[in-house]
C-alpha positions in Angstrom: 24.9 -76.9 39.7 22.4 -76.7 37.4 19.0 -78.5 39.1 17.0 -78.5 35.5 18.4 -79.2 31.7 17.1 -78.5 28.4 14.3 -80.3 27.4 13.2 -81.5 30.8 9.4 -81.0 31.3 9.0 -79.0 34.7 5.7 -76.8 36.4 6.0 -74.1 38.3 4.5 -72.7 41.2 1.9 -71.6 39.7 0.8 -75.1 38.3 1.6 -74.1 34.6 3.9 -76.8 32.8 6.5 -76.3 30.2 9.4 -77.0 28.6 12.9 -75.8 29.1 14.4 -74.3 26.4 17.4 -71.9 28.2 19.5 -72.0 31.5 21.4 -68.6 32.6 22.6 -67.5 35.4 21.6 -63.9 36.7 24.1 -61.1 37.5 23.7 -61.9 41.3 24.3 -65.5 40.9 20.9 -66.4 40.9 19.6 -69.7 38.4 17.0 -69.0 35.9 15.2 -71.2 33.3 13.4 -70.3 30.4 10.0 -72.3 30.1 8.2 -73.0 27.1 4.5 -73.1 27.4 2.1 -72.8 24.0 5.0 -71.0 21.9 5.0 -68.3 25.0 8.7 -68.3 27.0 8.6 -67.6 31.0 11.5 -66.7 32.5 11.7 -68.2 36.2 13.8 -69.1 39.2 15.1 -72.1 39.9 13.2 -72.4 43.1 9.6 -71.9 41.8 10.3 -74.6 39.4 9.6 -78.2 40.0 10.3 -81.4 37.5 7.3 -82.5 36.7 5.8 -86.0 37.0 6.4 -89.0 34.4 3.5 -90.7 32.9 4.1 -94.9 32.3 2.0 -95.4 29.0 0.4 -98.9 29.6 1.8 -101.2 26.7 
């Protein structure tokens, strides 16, 4: 089962965050994302991806 879906705002283990635009799985069964950061795409595991926190905007 899928851990992220499209559109959810995630960081990886790196500390970059993106956006993610594309779910596949690999020919071995593994889950990849694909992450949208400034117009670039990554292409990561799901394991080196985390969600990333929500921000409250004070009314």
């Amino acid at each position: 089962m899928k851990k992220f879906a499209l559109g959810d705002v995630v960081n990886s283990d790196k500390g970059r965050r993106g956006v993610v635009r594309a779910a596949y799985r690999s020919k071995e069964g593994l889950q990849f994302y694909a992450v949208e950061k400034d117009g670039a795409m990554d292409y990561l595991e799901e394991d080196r991806l985390s969600p990333a926190p929500r921000v409250e905007l004070a009314a």
